[in-house]
C-alpha positions in Angstrom: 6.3 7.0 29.8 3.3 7.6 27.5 3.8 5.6 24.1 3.7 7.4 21.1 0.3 6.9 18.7 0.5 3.4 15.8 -0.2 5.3 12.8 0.3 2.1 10.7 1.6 -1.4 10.7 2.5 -3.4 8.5 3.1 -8.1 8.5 6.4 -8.7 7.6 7.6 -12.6 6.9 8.4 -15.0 9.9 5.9 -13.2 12.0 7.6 -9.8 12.6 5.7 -5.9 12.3 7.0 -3.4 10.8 5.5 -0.6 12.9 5.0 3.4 12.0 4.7 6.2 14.7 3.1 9.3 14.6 6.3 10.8 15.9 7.7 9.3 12.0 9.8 6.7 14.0 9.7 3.4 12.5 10.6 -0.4 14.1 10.3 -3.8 14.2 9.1 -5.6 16.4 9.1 -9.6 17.1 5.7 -11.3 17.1 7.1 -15.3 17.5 7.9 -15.3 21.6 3.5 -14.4 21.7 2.2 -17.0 19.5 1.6 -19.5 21.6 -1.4 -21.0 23.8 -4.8 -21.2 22.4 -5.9 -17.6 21.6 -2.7 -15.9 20.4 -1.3 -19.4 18.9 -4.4 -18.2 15.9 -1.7 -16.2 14.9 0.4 -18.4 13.8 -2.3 -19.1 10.4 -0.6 -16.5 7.8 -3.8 -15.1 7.0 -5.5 -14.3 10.8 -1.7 -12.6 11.2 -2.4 -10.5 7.8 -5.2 -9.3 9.8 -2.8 -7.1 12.2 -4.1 -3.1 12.3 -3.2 0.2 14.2 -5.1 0.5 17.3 -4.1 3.8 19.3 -0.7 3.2 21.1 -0.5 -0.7 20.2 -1.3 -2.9 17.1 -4.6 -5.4 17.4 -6.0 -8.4 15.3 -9.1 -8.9 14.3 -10.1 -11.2 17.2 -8.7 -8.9 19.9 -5.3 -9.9 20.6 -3.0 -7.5 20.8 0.8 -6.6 22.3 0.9 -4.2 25.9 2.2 -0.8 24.3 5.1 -0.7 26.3 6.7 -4.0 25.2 5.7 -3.1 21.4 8.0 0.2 21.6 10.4 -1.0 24.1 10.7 -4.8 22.7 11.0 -3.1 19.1 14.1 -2.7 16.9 14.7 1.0 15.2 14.5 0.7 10.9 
């Protein structure tokens, strides 16, 4: 299945997403089971995790990590 387009995301406290669809669905999704090893454990500093933006069908930070589409919608909890 096709995910729908992020048309915005927003940090949330103990590293959650509050994340906006085009389709006007809206979830949350879990960020804490990722932040590990070198490159996604930089998300773990408050302020490189501020840095989270909408990038097509997914969310990405500003040094290129991001989440695989499918588990962001699937993974996510309905608001």
């Amino acid at each position: 299945m096709l995910q729908p387009k992020v048309v915005s995301v927003k940090p949330l406290e103990n590293y959650m997403l509050l994340v906006e669809y085009v389709t006007g669905e809206k979830r949350v999704f879990d960020v804490k089971p990722y932040i590990s090893g070198e490159w996604f454990g930089e998300l773990e500093d408050i302020q490189v995790f501020g840095t989270v933006h909408p990038c097509g069908t997914t969310v990405e930070w500003t040094d290129g990590q991001d989440i695989a589409p499918h588990e962001l919608y699937d993974l996510s909890v309905p608001v």
